[in-house]
MIDOSE-1310 file (N, C-alpha, C; in nm, 2 decimals, decimal comma, always signed):
residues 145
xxxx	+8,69/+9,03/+7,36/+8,72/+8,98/+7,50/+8,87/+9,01/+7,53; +8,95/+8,97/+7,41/+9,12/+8,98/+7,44/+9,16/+9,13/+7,50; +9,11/+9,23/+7,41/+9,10/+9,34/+7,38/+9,07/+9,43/+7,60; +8,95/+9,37/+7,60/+8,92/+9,37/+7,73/+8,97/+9,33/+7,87
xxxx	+9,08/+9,22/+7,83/+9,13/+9,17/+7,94/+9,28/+9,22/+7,94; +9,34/+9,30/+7,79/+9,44/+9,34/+7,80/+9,42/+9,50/+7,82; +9,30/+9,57/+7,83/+9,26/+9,69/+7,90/+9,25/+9,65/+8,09; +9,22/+9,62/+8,10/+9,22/+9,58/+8,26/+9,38/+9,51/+8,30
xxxx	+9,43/+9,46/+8,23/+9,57/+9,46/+8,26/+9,63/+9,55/+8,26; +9,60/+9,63/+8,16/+9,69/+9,77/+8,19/+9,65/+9,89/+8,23; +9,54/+9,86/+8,31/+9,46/+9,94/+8,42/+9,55/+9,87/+8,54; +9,54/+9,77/+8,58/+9,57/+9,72/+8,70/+9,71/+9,74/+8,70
xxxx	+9,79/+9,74/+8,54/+9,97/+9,81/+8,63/+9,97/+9,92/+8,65; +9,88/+9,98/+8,60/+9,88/+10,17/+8,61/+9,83/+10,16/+8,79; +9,77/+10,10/+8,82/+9,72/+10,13/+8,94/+9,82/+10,07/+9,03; +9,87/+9,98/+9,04/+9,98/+9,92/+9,10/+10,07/+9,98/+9,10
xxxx	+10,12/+10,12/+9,00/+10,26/+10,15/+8,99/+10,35/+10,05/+8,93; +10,33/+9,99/+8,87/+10,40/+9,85/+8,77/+10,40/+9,96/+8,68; +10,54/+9,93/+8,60/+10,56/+9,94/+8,45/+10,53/+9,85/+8,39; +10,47/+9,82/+8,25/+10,40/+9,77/+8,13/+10,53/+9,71/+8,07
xxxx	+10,63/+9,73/+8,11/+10,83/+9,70/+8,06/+10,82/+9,57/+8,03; +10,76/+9,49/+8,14/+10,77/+9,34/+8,16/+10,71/+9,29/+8,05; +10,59/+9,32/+8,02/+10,45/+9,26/+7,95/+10,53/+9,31/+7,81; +10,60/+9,42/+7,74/+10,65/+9,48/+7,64/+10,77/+9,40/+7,57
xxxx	+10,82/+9,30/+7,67/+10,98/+9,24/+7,63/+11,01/+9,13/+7,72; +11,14/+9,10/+7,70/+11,16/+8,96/+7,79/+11,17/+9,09/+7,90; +11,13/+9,01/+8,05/+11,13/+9,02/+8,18/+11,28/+9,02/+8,25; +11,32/+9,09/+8,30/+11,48/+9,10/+8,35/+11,43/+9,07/+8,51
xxxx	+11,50/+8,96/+8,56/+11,51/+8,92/+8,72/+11,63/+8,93/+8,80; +11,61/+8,99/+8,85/+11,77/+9,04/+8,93/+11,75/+8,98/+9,09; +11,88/+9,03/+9,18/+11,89/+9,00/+9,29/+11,86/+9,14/+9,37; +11,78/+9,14/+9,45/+11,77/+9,29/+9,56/+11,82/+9,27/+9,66
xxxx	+11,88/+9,34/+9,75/+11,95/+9,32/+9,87/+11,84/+9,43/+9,99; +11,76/+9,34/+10,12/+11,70/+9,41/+10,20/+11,72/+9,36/+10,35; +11,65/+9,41/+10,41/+11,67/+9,36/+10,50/+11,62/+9,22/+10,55; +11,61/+9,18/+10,48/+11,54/+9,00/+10,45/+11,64/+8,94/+10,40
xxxx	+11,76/+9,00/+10,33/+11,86/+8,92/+10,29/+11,84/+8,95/+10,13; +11,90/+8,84/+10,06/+11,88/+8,87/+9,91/+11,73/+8,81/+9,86; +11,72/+8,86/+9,77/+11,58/+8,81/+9,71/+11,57/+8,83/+9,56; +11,46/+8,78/+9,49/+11,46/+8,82/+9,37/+11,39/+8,95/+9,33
xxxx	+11,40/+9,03/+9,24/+11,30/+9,18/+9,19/+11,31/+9,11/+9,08; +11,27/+9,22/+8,98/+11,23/+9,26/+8,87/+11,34/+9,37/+8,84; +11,41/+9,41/+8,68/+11,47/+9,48/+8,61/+11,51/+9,64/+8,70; +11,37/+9,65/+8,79/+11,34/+9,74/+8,83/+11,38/+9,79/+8,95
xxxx	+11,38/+9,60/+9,04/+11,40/+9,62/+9,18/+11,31/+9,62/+9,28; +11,18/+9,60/+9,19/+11,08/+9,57/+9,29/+11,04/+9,42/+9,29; +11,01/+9,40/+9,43/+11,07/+9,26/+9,47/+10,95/+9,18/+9,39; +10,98/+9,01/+9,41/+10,90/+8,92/+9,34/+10,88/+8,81/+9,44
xxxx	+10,77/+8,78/+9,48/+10,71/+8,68/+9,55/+10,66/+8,50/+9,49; +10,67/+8,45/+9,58/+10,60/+8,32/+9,52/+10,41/+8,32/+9,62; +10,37/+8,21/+9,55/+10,21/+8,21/+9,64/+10,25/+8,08/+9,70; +10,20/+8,01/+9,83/+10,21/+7,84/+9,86/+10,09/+7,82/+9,78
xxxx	+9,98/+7,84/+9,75/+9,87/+7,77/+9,66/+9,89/+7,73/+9,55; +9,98/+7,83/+9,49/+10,06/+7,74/+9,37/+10,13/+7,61/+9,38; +10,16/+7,56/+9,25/+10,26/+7,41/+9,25/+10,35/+7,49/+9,17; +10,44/+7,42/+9,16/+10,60/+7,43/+9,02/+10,50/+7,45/+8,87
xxxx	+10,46/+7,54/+8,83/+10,44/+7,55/+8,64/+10,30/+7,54/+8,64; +10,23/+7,59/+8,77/+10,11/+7,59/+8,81/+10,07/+7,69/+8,84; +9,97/+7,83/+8,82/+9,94/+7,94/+8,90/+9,79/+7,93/+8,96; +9,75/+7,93/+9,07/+9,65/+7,97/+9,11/+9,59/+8,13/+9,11
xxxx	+9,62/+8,15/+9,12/+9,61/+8,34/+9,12/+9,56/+8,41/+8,99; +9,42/+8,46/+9,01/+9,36/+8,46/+8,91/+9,28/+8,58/+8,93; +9,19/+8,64/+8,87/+9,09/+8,80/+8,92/+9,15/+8,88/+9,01; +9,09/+8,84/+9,14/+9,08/+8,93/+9,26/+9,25/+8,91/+9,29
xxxx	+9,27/+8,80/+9,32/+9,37/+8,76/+9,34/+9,54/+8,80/+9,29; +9,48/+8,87/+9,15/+9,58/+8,87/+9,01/+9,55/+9,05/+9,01; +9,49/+9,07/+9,09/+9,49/+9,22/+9,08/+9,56/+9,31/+9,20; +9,57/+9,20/+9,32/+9,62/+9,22/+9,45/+9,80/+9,17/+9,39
xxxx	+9,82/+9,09/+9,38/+9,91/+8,99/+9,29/+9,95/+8,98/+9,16; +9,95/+9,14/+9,14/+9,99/+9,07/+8,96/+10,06/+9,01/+8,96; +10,07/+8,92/+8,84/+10,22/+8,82/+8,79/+10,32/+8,89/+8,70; +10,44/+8,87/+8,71/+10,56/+8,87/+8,66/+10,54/+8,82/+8,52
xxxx	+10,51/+8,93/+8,40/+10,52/+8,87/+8,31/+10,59/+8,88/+8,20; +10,64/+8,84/+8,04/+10,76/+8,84/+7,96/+10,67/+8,81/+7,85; +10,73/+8,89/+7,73/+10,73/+8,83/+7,65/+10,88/+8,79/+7,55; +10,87/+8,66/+7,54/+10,98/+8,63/+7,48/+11,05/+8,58/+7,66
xxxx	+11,20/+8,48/+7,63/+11,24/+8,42/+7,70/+11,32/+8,52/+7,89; +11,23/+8,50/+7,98/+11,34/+8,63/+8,06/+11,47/+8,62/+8,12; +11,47/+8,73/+8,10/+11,65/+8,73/+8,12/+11,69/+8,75/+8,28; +11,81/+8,67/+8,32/+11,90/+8,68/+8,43/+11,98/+8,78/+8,47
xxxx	+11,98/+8,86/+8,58/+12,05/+8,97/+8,61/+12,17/+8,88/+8,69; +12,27/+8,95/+8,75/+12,34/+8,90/+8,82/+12,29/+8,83/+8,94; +12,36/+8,69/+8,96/+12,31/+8,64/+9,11/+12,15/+8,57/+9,06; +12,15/+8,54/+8,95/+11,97/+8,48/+8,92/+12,03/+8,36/+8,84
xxxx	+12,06/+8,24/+8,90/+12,04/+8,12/+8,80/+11,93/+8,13/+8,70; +12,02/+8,12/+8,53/+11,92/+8,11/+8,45/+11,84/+8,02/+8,43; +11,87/+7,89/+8,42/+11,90/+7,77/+8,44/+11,71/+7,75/+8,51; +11,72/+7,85/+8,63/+11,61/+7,78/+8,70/+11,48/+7,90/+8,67
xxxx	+11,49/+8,01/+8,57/+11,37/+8,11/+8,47/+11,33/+8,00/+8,41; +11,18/+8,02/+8,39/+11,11/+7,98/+8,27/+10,95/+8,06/+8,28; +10,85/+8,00/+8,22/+10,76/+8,08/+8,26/+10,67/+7,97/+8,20; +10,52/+8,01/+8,22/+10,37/+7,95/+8,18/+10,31/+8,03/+8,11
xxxx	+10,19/+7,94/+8,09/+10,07/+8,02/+8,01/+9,95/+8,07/+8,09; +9,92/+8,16/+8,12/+9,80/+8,23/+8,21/+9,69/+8,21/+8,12; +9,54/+8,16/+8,17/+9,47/+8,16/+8,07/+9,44/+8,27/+7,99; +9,47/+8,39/+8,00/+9,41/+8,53/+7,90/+9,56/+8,52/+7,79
xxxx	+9,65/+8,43/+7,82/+9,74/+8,43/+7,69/+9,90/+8,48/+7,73; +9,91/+8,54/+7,86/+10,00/+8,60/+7,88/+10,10/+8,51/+7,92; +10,26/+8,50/+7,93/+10,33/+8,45/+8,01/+10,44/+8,43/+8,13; +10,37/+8,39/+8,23/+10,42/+8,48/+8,34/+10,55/+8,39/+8,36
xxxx	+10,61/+8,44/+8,41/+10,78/+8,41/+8,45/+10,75/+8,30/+8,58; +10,79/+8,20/+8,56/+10,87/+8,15/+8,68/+10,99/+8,13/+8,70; +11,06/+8,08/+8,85/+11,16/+8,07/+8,90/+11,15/+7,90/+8,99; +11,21/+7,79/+8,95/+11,21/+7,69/+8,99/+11,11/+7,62/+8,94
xxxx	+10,99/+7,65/+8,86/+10,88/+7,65/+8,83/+10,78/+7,69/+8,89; +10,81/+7,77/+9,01/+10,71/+7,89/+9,11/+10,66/+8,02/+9,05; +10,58/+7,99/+8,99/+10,53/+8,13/+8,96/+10,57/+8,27/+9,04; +10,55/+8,42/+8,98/+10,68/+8,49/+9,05/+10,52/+8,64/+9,04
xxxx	+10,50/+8,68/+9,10/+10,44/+8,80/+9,13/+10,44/+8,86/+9,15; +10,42/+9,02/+9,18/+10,42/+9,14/+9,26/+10,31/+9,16/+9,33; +10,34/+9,25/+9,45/+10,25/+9,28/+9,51/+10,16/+9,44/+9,53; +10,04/+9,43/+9,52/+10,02/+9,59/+9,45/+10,03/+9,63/+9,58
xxxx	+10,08/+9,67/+9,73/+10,07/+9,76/+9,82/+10,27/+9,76/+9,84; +10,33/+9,69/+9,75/+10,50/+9,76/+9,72/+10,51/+9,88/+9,65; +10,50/+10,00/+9,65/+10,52/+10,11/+9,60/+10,64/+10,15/+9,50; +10,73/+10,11/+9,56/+10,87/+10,15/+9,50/+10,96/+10,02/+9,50
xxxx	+11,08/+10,06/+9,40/+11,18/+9,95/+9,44/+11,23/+9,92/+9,55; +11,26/+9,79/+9,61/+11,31/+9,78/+9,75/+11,19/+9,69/+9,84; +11,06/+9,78/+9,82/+10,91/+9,75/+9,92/+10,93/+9,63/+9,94; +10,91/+9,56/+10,03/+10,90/+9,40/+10,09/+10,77/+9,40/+10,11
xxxx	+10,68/+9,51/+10,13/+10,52/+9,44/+10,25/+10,47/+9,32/+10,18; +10,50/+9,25/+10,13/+10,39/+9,15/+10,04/+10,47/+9,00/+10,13; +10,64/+9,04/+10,22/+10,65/+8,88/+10,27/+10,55/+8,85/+10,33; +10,58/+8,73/+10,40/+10,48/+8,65/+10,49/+10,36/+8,73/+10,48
xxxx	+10,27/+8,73/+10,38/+10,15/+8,78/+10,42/+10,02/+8,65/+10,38; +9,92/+8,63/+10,47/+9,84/+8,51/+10,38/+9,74/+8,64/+10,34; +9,70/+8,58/+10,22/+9,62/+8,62/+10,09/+9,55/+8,50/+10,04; +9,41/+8,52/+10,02/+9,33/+8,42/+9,90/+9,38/+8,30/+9,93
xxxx	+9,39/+8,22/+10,06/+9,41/+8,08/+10,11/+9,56/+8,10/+10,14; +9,64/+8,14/+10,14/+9,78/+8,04/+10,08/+9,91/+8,17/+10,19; +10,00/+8,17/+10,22/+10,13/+8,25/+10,26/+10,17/+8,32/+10,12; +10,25/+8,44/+10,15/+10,29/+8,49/+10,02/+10,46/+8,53/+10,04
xxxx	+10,54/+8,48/+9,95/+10,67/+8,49/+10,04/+10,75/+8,56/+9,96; +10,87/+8,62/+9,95/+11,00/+8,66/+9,87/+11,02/+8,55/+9,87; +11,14/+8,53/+9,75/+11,18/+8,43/+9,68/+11,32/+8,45/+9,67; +11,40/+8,38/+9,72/+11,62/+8,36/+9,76/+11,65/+8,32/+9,62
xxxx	+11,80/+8,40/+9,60/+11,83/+8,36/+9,42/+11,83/+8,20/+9,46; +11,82/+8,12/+9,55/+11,85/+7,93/+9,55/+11,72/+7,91/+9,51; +11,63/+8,00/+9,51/+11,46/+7,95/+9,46/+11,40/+7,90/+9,61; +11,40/+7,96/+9,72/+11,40/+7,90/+9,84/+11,30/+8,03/+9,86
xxxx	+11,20/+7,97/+9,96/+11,11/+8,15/+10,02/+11,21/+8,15/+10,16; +11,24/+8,30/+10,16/+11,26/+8,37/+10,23/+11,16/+8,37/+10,40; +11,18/+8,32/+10,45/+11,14/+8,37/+10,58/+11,14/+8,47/+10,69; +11,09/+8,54/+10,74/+11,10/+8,65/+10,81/+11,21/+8,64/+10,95
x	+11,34/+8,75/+10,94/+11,38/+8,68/+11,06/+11,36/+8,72/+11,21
């Protein structure tokens, strides 16, 4: 089963255009600068979202949801780029074992229709009940202005 669920994870970053980098090593979270203002990415620059269905060290996002939404994940402790309080990184346990990164205790995602570094389409969007937002180095969602 493990074996199975870590083949469909790495179907679903191949298809997403995600690098495997995250899942391979600690997770690097940096600041991107867009026209939304600053936000958080990934090592990479592609941005990171929070869900509202979540709570603080809580993920709802799961299958369908987790394949639209993968999560931001590390192994080992992630690291702070410039402009990222460390202070407020940590991360969870996803039930297939993995562990995805939070920020404030907001679970931290990507969105599979961001293509490249920079892509925002994943703000304000509702998905699977809930808003989906960029995330401000204060740990604050971003609002559309």
């Amino acid at each position: 089963m493990k074996m199975l669920v870590n083949a469909t994870l790495a179907a679903i970053t191949l298809v997403a255009g995600l690098s495997v980098a995250g899942a391979a090593g600690p997770a690097m979270v940096t600041v991107q600068e867009s026209s939304l203002g600053a936000h958080l990415a990934d090592g990479e620059g592609r941005s990171l979202y929070l869900f509202k269905a979540d709570e603080p060290g809580k993920s709802t996002c799961f299958d369908a949801c987790a394949t639209a939404w993968p999560p931001l994940t590390s192994d080992g402790e992630p690291q702070a780029g410039a402009g990222v309080n460390a202070g407020a990184l940590g991360s969870l346990k996803r039930p297939d074992g993995t562990m995805q990164v939070t920020y404030n205790g907001w679970p931290l995602y990507y969105f599979i229709k961001d293509k490249a570094p920079g892509d925002t389409m994943g703000q304000d969007v509702k998905g699977f009940g809930a808003e989906w937002y960029l995330v401000m180095p204060s740990g604050k969602e971003v609002h559309s202005k």
